[in-house]
C-alpha positions as YAML, in Angstrom:
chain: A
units: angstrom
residues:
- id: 1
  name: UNK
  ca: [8.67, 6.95, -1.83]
- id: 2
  name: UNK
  ca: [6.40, 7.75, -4.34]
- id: 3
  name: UNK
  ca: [4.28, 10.28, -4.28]
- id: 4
  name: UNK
  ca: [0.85, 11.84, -6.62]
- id: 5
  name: UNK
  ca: [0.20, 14.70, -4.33]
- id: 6
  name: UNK
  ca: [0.60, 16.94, -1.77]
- id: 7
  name: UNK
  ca: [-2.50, 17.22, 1.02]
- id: 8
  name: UNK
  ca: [-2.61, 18.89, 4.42]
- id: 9
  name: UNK
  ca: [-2.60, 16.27, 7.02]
- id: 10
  name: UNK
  ca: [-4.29, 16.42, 10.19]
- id: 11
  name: UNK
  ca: [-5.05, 13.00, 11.17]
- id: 12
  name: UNK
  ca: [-3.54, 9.58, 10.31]
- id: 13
  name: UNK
  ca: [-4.89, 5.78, 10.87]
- id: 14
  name: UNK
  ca: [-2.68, 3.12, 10.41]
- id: 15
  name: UNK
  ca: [-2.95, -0.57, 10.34]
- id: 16
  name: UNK
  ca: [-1.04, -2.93, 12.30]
- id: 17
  name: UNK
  ca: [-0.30, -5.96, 10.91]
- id: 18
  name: UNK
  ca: [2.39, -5.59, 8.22]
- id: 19
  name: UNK
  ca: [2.51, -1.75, 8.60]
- id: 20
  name: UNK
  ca: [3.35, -0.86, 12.23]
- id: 21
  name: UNK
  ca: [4.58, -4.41, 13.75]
- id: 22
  name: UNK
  ca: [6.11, -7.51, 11.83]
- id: 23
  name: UNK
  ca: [3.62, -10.09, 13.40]
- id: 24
  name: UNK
  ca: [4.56, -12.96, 11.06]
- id: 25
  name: UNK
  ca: [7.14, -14.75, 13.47]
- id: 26
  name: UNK
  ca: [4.18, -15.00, 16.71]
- id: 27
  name: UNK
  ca: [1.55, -16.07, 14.32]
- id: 28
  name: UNK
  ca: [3.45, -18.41, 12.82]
- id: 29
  name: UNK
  ca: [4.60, -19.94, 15.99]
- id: 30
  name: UNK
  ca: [0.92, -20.24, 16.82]
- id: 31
  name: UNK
  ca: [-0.25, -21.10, 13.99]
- id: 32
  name: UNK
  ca: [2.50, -24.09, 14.18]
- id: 33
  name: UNK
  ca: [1.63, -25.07, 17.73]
- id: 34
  name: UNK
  ca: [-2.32, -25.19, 17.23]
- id: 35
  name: UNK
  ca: [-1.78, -27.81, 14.53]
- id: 36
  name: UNK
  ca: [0.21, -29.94, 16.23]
- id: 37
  name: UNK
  ca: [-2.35, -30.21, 19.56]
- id: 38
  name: UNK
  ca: [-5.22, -30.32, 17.52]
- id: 39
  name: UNK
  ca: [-3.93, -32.32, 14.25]
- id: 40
  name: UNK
  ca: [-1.00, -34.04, 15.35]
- id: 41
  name: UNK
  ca: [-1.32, -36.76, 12.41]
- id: 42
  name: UNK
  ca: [-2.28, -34.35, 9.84]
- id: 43
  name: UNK
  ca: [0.85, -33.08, 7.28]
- id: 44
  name: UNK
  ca: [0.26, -29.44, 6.94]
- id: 45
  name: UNK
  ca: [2.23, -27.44, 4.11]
- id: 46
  name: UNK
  ca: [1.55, -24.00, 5.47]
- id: 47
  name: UNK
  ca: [1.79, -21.35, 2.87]
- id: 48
  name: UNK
  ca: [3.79, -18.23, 2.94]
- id: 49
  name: UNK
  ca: [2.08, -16.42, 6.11]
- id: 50
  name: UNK
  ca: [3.12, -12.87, 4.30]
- id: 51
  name: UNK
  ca: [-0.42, -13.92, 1.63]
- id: 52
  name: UNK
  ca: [-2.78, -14.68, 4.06]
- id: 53
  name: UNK
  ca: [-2.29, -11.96, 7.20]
- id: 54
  name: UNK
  ca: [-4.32, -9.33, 7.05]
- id: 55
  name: UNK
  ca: [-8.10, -10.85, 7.88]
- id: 56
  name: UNK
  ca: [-9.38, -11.68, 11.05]
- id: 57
  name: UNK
  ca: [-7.39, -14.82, 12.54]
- id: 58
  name: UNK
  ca: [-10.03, -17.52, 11.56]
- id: 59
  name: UNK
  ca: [-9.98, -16.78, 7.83]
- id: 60
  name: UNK
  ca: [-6.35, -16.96, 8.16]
- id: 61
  name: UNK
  ca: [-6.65, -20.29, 9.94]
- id: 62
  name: UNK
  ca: [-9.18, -21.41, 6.36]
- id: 63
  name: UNK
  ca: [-6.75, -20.18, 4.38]
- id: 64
  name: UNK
  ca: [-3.63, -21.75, 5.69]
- id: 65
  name: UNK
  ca: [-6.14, -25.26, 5.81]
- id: 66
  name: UNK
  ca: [-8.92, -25.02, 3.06]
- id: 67
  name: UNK
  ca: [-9.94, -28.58, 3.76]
- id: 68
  name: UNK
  ca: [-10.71, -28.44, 7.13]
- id: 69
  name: UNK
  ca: [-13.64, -28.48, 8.53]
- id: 70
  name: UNK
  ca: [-16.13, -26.21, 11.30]
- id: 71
  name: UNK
  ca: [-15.83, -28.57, 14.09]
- id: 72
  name: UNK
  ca: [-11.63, -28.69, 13.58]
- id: 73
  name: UNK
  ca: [-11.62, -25.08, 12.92]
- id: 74
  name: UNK
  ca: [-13.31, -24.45, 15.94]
- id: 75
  name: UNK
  ca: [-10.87, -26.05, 18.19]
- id: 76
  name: UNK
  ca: [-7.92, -24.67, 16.24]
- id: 77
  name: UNK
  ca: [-8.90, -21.30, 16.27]
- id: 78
  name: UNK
  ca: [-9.15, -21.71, 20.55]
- id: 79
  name: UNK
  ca: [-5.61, -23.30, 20.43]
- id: 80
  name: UNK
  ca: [-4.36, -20.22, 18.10]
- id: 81
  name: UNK
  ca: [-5.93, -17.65, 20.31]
- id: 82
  name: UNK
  ca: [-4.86, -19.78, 23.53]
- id: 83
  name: UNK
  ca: [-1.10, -20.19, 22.53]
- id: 84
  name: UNK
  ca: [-1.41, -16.51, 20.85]
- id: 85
  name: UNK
  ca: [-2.28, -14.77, 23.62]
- id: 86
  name: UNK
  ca: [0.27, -16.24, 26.04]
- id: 87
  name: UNK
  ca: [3.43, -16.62, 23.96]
- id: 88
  name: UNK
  ca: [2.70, -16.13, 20.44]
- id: 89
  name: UNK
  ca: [1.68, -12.10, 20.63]
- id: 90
  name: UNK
  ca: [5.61, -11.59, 22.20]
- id: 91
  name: UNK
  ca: [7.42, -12.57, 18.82]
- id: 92
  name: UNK
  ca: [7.14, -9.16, 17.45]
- id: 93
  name: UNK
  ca: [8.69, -6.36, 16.51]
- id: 94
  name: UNK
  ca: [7.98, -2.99, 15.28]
- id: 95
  name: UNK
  ca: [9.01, -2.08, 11.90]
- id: 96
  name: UNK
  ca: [12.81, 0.30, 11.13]
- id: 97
  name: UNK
  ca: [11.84, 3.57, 11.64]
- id: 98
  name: UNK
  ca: [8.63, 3.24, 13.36]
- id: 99
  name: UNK
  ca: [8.83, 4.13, 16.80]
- id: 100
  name: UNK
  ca: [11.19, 7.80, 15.89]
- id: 101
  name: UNK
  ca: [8.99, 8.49, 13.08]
- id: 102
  name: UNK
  ca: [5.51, 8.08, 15.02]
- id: 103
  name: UNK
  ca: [7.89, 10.51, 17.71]
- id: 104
  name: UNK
  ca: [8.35, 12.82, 15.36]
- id: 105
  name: UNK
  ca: [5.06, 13.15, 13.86]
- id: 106
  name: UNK
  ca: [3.51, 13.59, 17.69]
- id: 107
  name: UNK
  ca: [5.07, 16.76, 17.52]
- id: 108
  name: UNK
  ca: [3.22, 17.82, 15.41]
- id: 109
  name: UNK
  ca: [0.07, 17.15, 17.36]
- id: 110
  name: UNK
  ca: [-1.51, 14.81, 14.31]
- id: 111
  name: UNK
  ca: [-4.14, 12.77, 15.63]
- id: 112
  name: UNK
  ca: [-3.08, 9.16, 14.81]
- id: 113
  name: UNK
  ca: [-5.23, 5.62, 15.47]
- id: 114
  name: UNK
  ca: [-4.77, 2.29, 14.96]
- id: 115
  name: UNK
  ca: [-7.29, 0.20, 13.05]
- id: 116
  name: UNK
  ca: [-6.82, -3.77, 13.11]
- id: 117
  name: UNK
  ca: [-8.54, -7.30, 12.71]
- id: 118
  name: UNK
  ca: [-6.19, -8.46, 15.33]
- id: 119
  name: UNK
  ca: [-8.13, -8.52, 18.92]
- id: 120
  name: UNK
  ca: [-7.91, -5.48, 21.19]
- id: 121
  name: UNK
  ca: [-6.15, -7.60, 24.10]
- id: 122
  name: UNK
  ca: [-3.20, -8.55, 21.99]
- id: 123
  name: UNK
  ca: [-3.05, -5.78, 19.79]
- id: 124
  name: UNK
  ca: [-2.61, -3.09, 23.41]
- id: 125
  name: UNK
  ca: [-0.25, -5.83, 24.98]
- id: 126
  name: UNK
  ca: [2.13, -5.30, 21.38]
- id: 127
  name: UNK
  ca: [1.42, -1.55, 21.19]
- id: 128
  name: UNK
  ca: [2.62, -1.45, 25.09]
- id: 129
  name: UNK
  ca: [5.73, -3.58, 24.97]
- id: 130
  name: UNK
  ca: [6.78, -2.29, 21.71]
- id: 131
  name: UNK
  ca: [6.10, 1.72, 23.09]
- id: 132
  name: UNK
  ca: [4.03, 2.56, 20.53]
- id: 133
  name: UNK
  ca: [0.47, 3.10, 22.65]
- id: 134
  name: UNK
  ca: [1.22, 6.40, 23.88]
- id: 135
  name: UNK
  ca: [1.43, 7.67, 20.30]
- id: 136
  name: UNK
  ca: [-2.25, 6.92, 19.66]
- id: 137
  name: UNK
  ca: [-5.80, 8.64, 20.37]
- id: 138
  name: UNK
  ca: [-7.38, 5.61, 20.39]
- id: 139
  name: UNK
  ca: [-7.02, 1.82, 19.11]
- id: 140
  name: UNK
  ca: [-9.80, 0.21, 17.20]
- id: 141
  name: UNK
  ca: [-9.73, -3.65, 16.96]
- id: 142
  name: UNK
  ca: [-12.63, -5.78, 14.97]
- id: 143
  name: UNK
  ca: [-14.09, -6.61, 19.11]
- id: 144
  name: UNK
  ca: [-13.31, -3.14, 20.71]
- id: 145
  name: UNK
  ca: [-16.94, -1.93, 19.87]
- id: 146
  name: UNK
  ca: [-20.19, -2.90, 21.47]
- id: 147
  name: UNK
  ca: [-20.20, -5.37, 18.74]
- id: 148
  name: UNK
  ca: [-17.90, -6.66, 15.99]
- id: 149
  name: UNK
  ca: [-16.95, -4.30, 13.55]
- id: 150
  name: UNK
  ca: [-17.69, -5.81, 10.28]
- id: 151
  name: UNK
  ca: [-14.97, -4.55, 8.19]
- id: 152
  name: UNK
  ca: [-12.43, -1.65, 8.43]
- id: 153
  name: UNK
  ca: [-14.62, 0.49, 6.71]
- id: 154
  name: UNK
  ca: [-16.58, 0.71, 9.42]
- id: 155
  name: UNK
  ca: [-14.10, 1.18, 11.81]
- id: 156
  name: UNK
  ca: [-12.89, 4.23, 9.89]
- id: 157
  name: UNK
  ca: [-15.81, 5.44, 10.07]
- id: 158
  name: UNK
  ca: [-16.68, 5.19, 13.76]
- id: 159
  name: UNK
  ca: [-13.09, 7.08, 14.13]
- id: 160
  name: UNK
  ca: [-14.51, 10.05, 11.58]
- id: 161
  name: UNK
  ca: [-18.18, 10.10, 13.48]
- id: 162
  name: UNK
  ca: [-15.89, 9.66, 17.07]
- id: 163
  name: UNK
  ca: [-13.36, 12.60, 16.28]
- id: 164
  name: UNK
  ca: [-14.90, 14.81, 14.19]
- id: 165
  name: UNK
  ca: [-12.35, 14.25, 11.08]
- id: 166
  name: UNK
  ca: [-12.12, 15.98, 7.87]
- id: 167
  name: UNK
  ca: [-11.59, 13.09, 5.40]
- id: 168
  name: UNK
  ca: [-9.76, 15.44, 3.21]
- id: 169
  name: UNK
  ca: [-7.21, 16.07, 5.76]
- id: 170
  name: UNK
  ca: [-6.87, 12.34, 7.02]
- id: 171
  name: UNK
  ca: [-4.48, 9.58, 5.45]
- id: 172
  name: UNK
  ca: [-4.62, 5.97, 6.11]
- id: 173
  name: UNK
  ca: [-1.69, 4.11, 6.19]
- id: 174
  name: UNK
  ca: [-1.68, 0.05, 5.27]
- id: 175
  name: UNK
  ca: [-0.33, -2.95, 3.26]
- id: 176
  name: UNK
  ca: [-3.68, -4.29, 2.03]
- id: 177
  name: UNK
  ca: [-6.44, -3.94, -0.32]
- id: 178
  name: UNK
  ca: [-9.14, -3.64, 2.93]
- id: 179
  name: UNK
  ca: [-7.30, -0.30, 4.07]
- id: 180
  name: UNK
  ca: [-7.81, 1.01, 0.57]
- id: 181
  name: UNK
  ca: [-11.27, -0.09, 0.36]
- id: 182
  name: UNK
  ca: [-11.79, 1.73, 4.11]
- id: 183
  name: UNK
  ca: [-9.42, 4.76, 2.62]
- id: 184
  name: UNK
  ca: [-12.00, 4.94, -1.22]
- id: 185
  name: UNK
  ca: [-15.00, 4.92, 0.95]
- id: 186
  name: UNK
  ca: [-14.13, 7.39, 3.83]
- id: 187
  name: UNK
  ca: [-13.04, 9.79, 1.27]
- id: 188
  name: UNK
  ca: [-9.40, 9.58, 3.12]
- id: 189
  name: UNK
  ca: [-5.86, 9.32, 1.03]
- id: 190
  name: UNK
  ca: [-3.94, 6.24, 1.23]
- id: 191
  name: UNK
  ca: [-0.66, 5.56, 1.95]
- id: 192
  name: UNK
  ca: [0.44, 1.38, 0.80]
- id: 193
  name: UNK
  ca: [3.75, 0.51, 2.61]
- id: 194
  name: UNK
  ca: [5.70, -1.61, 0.35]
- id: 195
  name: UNK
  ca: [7.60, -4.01, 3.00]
- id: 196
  name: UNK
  ca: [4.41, -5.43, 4.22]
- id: 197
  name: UNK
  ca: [2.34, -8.44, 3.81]
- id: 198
  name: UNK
  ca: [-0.78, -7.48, 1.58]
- id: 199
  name: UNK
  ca: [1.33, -6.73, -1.52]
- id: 200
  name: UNK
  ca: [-1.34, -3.57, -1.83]
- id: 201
  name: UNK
  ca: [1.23, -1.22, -3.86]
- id: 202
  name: UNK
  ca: [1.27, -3.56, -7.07]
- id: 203
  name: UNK
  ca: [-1.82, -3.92, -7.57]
- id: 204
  name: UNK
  ca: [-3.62, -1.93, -10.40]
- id: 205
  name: UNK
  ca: [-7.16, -1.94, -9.12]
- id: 206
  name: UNK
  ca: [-6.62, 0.02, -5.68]
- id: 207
  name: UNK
  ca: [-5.37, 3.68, -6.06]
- id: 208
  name: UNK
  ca: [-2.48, 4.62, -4.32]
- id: 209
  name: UNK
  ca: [-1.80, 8.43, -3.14]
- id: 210
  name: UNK
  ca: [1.37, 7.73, -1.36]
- id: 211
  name: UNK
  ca: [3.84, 4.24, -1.50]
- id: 212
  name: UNK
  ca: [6.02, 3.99, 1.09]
- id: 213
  name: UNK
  ca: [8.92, 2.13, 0.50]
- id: 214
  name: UNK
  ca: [9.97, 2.22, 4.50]
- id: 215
  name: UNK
  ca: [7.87, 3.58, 7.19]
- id: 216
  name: UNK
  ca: [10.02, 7.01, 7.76]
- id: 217
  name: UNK
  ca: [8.78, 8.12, 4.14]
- id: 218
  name: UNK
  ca: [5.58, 9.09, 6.27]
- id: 219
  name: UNK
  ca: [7.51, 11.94, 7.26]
- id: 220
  name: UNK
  ca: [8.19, 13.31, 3.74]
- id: 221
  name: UNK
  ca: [4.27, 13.30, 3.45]
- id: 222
  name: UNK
  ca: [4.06, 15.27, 6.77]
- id: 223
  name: UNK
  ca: [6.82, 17.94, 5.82]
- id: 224
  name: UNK
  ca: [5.30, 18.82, 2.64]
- id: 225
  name: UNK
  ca: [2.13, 19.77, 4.08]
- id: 226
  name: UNK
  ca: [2.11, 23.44, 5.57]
...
């Protein structure tokens, strides 16, 4: 793990996708199934899933297929959520270290959230199977508001304005450039995990307070703080 500095940490928001829960295998399988109902003559070289999850599941679906068009997309994105939602959302699991380390830092009585693009009703269904839900205040999904969130700033945000958090004292936790963008604008730290899918910790533009190398590193961050 590599570290720049040492902060007092009193709250902690972490993505899903990528940080908490390998997802890749369910979407995949979806992803797989919804073109074969709804393009079953189309040959579709589907790129490597680990550089396109992250965004909500349609701009997945345009970037896996950048030809295709609204009316297509349409119908896939219903097969994706259909087959998703039933089978896809069970091939899953959380990442080494996850479920002792989010233990461990519940002692501690850390207030700790999820923020995700994926939709509330499969992100609590993975949360609950995996045991993770009872380690969180509250889970914030792109449709969990009274309307869409637009971006995971603004999901950070409702969490601050919800909570009452000190931004100095709060750490975000993700593999992608959008949870550094909602970390640099909330005034928060942030934490890039280095076995995810958004490749976040190489790249230049984004600063990084923390890289995690595996999720227990979190840990090392919560020790050092008094």
């Amino acid at each position: 793990m590599q570290r720049r500095l040492a902060i007092l940490v009193e709250s902690i928001l972490f993505d899903l996708d990528g940080t908490l829960v390998d997802t890749r295998p369910g979407i995949g399988y979806a992803l797989r199934e919804a073109i074969a109902v709804v393009m079953p003559h189309k040959k579709v070289d589907i790129p490597d899933l680990r550089s396109i999850i992250g965004p909500p599941i349609r701009d997945v679906l345009k970037k896996a297929i950048p030809d295709i068009d609204n009316a297509t997309l349409d119908e896939l994105e219903r097969q994706f959520r259909s087959t998703y939602d039933s089978i896809g959302w069970q091939k899953c699991s959380a990442y080494d270290g996850v479920v002792d380390t989010m233990s461990r830092i519940a002692r501690r009585k850390i207030k700790c959230f999820v923020v995700t693009n994926k939709r509330i009703q499969p992100t609590l269904k993975i949360l609950e199977r995996l045991q993770l839900k009872v380690y969180f205040d509250e889970v914030v999904s792109w449709d969990s508001g009274a309307k869409p969130y637009a971006s995971k700033v603004e999901m950070v945000g409702y969490v601050i304005n919800k909570y009452h958090l000190k931004s100095k004292t709060m750490l975000l936790v993700g593999d992608s450039s959008e949870e550094a963008q909602a970390a640099k604008a909330n005034g928060a730290k942030f934490a890039a995990v280095a076995y995810g899918y958004g490749n976040v910790h190489t790249r230049s533009e984004w600063q990084k307070d923390y890289i995690l190398d595996k999720f227990s590193d979190l840990l090392k961050i919560v020790s050092s703080t008094p």
